[in-house]
ZAMAR-939950 format. One record per residue: y, x, z negated of N, C-alpha, C, O in turn; residue in one letter. Coordinates in steps of 0.001 Angstrom, whole numbers, plus 500000, padded with zeros to 6 digits. Each point is the difference from the previous one (the first is absolute). Layout:
# ZAMAR-939950
YXZYXZYXZYXZA ...
# end
This chain:
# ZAMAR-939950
632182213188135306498929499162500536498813500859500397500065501136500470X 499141498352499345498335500720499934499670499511502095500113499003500714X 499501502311499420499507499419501488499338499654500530500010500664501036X 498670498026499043499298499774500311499283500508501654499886499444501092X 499753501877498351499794500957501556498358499030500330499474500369501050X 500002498883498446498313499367501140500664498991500480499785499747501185X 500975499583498241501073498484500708500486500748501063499622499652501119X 501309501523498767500249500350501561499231500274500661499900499312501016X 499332501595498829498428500620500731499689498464500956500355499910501176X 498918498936498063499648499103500295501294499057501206499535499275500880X 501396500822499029501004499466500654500059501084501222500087499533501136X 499890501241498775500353501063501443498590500108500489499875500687501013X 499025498779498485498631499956500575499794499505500837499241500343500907X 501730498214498946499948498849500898500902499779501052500063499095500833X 500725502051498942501163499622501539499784499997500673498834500338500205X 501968499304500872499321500026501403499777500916500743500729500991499945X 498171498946500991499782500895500473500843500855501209499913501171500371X 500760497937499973500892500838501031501134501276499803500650500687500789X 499197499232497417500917500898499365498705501315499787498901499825499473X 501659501532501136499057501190499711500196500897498677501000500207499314X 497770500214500592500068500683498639501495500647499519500401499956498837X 500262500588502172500645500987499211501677499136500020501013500643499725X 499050497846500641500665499320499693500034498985498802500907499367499459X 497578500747500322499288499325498815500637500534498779500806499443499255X 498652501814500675500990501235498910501035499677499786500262499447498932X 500532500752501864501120499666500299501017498740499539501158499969499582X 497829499015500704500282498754499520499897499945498461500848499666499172X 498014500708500691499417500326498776501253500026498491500165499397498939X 500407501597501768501014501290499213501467498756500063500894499846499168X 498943499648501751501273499322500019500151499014498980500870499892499136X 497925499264501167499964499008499252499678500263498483499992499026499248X 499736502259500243500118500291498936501049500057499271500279499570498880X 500328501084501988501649500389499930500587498680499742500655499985498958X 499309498961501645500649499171499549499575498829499285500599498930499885X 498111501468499577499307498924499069500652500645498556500190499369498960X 500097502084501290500820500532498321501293499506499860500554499722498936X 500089500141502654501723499758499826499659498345499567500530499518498999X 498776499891501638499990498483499990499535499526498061500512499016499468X 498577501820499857499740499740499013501054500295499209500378499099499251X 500331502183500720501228500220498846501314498782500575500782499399499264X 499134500516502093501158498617500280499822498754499143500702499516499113X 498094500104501450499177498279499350499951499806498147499943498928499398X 500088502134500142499629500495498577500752499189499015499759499100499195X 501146501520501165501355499383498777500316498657500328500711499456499155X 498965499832501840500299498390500634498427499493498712499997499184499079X 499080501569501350499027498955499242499899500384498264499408499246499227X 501073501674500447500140500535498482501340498383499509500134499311498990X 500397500721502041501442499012499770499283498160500051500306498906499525X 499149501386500920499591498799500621498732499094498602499994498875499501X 498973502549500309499097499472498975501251499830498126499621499532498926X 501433500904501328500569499567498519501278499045500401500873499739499173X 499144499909501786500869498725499893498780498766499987500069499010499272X 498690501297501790499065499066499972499180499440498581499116499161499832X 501726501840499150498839500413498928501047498441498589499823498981499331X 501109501979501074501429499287499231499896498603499994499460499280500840X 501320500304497747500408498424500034498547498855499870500134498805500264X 498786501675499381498660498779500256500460499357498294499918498772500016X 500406501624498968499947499387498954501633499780499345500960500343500691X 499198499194498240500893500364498989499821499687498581500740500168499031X 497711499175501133499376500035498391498919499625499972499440499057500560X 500103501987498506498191499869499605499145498654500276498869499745500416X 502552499338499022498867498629499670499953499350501616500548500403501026X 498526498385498719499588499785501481500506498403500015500098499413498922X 500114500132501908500313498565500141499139498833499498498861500450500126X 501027498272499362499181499213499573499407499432501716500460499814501127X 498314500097498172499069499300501240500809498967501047500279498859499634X 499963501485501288500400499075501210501403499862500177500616499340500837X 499884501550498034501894500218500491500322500832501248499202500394500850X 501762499745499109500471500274501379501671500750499982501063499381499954X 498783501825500088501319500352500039500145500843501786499072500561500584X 502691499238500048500198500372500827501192501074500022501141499881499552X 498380500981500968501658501251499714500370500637501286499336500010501036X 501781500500498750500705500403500652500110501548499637500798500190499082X 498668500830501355500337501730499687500871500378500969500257499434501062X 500281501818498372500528501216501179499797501393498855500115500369498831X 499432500085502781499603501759499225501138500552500608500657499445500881X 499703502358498321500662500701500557499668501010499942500115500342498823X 499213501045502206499749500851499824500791501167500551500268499944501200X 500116501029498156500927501118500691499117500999500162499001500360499377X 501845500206502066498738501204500263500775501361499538501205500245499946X 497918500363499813500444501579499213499780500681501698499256499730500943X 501993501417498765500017501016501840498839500363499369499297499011500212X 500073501717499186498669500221500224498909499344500619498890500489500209X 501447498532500030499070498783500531500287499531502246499376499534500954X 502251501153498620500440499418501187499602501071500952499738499662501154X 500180501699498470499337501052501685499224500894498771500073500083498774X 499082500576502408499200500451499976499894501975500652500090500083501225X 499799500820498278499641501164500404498760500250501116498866499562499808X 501612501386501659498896500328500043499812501132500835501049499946500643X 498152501344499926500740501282500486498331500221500862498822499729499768X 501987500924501311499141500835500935497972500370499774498992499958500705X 501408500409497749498640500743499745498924498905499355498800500245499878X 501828498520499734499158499169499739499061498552501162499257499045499771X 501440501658501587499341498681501267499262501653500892500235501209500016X 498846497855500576499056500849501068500774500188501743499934500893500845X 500570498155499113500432499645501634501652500227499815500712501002500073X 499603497316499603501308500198500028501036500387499172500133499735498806X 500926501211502245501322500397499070500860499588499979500212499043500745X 500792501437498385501145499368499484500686500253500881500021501223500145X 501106497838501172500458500931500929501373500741499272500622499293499207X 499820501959501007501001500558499571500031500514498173500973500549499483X 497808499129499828500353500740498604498511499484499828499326499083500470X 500403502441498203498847500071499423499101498838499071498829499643499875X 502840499941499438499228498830499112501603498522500341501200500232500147X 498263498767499860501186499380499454499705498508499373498824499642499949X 502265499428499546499900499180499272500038498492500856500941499551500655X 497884499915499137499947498560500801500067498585499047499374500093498944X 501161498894501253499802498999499793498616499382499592498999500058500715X 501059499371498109498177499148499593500400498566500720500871499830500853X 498403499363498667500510498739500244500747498897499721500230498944500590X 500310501866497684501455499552499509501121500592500454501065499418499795X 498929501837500902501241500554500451500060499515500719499286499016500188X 501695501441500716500553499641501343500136500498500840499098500821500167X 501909499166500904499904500949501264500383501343500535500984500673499693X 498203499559501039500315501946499982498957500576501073498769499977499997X 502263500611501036499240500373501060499045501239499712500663500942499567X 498091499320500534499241501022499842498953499920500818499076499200500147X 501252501776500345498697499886501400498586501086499388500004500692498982X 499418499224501545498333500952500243499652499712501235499983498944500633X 499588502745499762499670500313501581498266500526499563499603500785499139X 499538498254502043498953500453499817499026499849501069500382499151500805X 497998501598499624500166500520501088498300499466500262499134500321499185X 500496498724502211498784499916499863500000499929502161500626499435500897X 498173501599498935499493500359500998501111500686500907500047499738501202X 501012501308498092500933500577500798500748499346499911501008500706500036X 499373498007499825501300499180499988500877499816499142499729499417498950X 501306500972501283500762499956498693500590498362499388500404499482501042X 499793499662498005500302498869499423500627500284498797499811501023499341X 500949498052500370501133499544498793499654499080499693499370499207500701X 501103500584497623499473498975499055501609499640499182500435501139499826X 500031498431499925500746499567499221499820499442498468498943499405499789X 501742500691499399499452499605498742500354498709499839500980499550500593X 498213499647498528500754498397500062500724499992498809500059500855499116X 500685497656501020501464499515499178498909499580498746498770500024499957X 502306499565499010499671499227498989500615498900499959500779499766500924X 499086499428498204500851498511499747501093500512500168500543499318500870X 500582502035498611501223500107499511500882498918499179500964499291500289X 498344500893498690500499499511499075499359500344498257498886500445499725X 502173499198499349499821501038498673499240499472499031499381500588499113X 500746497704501219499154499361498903498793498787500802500270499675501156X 498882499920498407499594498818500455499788499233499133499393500397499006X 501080498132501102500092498936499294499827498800501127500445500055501146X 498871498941498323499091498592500434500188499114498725500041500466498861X 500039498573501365499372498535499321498729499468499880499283500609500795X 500136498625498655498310499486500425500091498929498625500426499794498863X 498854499777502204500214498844498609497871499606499645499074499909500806X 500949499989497941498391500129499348499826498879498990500610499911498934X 498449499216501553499442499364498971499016500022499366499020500579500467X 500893498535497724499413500264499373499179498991499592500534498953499633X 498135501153500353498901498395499671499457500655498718499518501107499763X 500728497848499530498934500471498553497947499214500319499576498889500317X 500022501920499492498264499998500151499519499603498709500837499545499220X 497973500541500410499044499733498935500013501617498876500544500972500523X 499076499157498536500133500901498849501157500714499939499897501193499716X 501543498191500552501239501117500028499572501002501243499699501194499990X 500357498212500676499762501072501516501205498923501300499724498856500360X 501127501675499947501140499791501347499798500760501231499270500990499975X 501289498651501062499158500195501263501641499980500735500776499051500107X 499364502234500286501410500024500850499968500198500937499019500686500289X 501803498984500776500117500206501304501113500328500424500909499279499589X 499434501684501201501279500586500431500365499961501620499100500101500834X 501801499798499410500563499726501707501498501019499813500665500254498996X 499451500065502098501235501008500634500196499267501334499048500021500779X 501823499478499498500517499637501607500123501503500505499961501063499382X 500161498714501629499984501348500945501873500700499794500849499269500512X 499575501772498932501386500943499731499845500437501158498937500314500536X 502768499747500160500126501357501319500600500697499378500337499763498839X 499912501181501748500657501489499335500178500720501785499154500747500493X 502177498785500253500464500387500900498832499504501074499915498801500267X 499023502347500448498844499293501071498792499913499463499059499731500748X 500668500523497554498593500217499520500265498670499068500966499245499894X 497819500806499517499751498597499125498831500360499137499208500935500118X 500895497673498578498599500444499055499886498748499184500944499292499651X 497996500551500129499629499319498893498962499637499022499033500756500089X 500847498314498986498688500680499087499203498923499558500668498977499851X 498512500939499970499219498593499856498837500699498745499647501175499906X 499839497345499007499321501163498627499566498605499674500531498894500097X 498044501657499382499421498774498676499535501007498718499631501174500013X 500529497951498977499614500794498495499583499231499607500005498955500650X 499372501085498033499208499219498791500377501087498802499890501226499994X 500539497963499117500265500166498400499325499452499120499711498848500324X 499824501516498499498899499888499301500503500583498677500036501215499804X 500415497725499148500194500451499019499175500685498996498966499344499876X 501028501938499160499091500323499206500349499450498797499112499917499152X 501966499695500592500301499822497933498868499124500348499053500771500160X 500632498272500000498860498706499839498796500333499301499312499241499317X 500500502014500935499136501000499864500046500629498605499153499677499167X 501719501130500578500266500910499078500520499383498870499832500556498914X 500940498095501167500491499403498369499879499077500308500089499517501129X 499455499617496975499477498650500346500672498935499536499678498820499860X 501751502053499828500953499095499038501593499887500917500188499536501124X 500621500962498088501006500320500485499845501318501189499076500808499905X 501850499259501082500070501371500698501273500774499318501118499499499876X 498491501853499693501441500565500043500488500676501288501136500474500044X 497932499587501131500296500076501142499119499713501051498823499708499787X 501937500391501944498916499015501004499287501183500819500664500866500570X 498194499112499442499418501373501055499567498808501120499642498840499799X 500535501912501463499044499411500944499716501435501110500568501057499726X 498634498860501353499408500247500760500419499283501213499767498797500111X 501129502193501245499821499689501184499815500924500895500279501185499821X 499050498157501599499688500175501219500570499667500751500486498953499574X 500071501318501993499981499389500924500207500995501328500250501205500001X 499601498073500896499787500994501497501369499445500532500375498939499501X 500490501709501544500967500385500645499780500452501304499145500875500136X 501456498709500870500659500527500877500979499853500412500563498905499985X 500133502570500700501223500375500040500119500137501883499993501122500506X 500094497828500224500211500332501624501600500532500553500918499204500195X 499206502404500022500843500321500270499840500357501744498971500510500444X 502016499192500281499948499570501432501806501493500175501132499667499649X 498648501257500732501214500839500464499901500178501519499231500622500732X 501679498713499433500346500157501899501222501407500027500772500512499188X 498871499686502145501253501335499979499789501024501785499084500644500510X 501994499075499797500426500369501821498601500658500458499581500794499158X 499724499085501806498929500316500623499957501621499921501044500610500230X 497494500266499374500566501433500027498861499891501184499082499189499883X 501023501629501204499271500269501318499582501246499720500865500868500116X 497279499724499307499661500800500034500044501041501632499012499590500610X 501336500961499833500499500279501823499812501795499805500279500728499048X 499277499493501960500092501424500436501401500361500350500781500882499642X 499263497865501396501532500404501080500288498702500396499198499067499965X 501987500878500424500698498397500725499046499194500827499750498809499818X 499629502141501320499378499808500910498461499512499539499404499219500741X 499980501240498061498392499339500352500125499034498802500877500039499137X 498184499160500946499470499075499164500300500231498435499792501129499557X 500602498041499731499940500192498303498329500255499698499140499494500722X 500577501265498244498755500143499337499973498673499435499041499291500301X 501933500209498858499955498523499312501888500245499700500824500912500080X 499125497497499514501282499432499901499810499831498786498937499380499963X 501497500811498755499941499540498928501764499078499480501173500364500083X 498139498331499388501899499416499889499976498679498267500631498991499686X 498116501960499584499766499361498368498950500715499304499662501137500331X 499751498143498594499325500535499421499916499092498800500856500000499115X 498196499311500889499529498458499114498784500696498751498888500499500168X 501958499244498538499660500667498566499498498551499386500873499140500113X 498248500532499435499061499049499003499447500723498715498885500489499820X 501925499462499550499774500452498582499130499212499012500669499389499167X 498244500501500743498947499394499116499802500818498374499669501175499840X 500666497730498987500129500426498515499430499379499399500111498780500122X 498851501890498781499357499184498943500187500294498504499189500825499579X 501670498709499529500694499950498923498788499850498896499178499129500286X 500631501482498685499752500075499118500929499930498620500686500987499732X 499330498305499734501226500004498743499582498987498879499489498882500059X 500999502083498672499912499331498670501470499913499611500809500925499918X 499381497717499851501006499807499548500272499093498016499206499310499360X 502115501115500312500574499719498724501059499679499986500949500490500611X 499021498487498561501320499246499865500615499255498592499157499666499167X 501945500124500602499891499279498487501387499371500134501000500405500594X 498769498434498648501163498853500174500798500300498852499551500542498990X 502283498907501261500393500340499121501629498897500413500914500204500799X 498832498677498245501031499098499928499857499581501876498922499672500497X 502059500408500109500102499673501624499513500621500753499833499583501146X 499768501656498446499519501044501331498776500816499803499930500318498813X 499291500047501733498841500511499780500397501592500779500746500224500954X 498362500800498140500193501353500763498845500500500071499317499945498978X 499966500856502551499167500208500522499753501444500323501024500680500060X 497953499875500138499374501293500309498942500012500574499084499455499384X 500563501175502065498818500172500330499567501218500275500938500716500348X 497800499951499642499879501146501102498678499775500822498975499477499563X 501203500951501551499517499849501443499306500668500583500169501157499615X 499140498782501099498732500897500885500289499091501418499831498808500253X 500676502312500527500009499385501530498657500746500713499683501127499620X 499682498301501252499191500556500818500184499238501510499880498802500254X 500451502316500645500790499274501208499886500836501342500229501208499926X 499558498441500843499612500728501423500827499797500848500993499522499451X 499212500629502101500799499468501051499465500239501518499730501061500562X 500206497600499914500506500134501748500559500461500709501168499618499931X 498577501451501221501356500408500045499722500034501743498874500156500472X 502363499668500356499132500167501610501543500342500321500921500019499182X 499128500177501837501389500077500999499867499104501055498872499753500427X 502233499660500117500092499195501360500277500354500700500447501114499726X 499632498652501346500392500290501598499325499772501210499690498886500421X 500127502001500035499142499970501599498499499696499311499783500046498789X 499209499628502269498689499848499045498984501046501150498890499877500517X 502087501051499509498961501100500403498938501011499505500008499918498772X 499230500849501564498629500873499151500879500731498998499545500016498856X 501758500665501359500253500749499016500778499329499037500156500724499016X 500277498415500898500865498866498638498183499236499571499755499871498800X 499250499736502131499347499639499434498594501195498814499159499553499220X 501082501734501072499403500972499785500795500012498077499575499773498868X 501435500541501619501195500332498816499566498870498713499745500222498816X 500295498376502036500065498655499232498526500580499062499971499847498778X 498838500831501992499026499752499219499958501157499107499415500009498917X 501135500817501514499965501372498776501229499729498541499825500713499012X 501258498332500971500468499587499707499585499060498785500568499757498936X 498480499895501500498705499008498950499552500919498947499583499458498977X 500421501948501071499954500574498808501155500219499065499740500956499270X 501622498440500433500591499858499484499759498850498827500632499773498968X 498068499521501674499345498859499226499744500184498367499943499204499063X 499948502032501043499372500229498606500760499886498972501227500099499976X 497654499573498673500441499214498936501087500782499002499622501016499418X 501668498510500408500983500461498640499817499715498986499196499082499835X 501332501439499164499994499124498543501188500839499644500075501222500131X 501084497760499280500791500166498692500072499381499329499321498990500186X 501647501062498302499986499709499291501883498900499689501014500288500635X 498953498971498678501214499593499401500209499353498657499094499361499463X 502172500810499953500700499070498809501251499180500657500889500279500804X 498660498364498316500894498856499697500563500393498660499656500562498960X 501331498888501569501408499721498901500639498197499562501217500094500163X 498617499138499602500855498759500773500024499071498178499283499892499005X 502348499535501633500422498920498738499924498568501365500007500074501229X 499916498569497696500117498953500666500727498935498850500058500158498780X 500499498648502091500922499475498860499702498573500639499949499786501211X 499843499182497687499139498941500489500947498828499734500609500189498947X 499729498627501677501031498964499785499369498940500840499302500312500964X 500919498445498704499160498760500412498845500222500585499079500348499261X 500644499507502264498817500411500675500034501019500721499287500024501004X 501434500932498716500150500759500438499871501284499621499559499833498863X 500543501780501345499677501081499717500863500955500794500117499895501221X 500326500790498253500771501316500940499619501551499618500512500620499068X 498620499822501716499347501245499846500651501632500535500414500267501128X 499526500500497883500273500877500548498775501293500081499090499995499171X 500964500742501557498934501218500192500282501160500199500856500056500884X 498837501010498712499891501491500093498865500543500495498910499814499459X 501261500955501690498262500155500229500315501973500192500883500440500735X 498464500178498684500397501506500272498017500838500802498819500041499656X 501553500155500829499123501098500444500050501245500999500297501131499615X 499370498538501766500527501367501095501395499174500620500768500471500839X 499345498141498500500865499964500326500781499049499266499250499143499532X 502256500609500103500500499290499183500731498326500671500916499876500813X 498202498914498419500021498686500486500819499356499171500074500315498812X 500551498823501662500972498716498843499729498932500796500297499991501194X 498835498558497907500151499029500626500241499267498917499693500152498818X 501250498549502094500631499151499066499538498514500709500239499653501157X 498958499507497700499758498707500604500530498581499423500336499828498828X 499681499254502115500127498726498682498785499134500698499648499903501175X 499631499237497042498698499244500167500667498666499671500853499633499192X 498436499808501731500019498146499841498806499707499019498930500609500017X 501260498814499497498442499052498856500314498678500634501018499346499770X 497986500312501074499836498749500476498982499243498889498954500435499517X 501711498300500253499309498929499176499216499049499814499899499492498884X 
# end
């Protein structure tokens, strides 16, 4: 992650004044320190998040006739690779705080799970502890959502997607999306198709909500917490780019797309709503900045009365399977 050093400049400009310069520094260094741990944590939750959000919008080129109406039922499944689940990180790469008891060690992102790791760090003479936070703990994430489909004017459909809210032990998530599809064969042949191109879009969000035991930033038993931190609320925002292909064949049609994600994220912590959780919250806002990856579809579908049963392959930083069934309402 690139460090937006005038966003901090500008944020420690404005603190308050009752905090003195050489606590300012101080602060400074801290909150640096943990705007790097907080970005490699948050990382792999929203890399996960923009290709399940990305997954499942189609299962064939062609687009619905004007004013039909299909209703489905999906579920995604995504497995997380340990590369995804912790994260590296050692002494020589933070300004303030250390690792207590070893030079470098291995923490939890926000797909791993739990694991005590403290950091000791030091403002205006005082010594304080940080703890590292939990992840979901758990290996895969999988949801339902169910998306419908309106056919529009020139072969163009208009989808809409819903996620009820998933728990996963004390955290929760869910995803809400609109797209538009836009067929190209209409375009390109004026006879028969020997196959269906179209063109989609759509925006996503991914609201991930992780609760997890209160950590009390504290010098000592005796004085005041610096802040209470007890979550950390992830809004994953995605904008899909994709050309897709498809070609029918007796009952089932088989599909291919590839993808352009462009996708950013929210990111804050909860707890106490004191100067230093609210300081953090705003340096934190530079995690805002814009991603882009890339993906391939894979997917067969097999078609019987009004109905449709889809399957999907989605490969990129990370590997997706969703499997749906479509209603054709009449």
């Amino acid at each position: 992650m690139k460090f937006k050093v005038t966003i901090l400049c500008c944020v420690f400009a404005f603190a308050k004044a009752e905090f003195s310069n050489s606590q300012n520094n101080e602060l400074g260094e801290v909150l640096t320190d943990m705007l790097l741990i907080s970005d490699r944590y948050v990382q792999p939750a929203a890399e996960a998040s923009v290709m399940q959000s990305s997954a499942g919008w189609y299962y064939s080129a062609n687009t619905l006739s004007k004013y039909k109406v299909t209703v489905a039922l999906h579920a995604n499944a995504l497995v997380f690779p340990s590369s995804k689940k912790s994260f590296e990180i050692n002494n020589d790469e933070l300004l303030n705080l250390t690792i207590r008891g070893d030079e470098s060690t291995t923490i939890p992102t926000t797909l791993g799970g739990e694991q005590r790791t403290f950091f000791d760090f030091t403002i205006d003479g005082e010594e304080y502890e940080f703890q590292a936070f939990e992840g979901i703990d758990t290996g895969f994430l999988a949801y339902p959502f169910l998306q419908v489909g309106v056919g529009l004017w020139q072969e163009t459909e208009l989808l809409l997607r819903y996620s009820p809210n998933i728990k996963i032990d004390k955290s929760d998530y869910a995803i809400y999306g609109i797209g538009v599809k836009h067929n190209l064969s209409q375009y390109l042949f004026k006879g028969d198709r020997p196959v269906e191109l179209a063109f989609l879009t759509s925006y996503s969000l991914f609201d991930l909500n992780l609760s997890f035991n209160p950590y009390e930033l504290r010098s000592d038993d005796n004085s005041p917490p610096l802040a209470v931190i007890d979550g950390s609320l992830v809004d994953a925002h995605a904008i899909l780019f994709q050309l897709i292909g498809s070609k029918d064949y007796n009952n089932w049609t088989f599909s291919s797309g590839v993808a352009y994600n462009r996708s950013w994220i929210d990111y804050e912590l909860s707890g106490d709503d004191g100067f230093f959780l609210q300081t953090l919250n705003d340096v934190l806002s530079v995690l805002s900045e814009t991603q882009h990856s890339y993906k391939v579809d894979l997917g067969a579908t097999y078609h019987f009365n009004n109905w449709d049963l889809s399957s999907q392959l989605s490969a990129g930083n990370f590997i997706n399977l969703n499997i749906g069934g479509v209603y054709h309402i009449q």
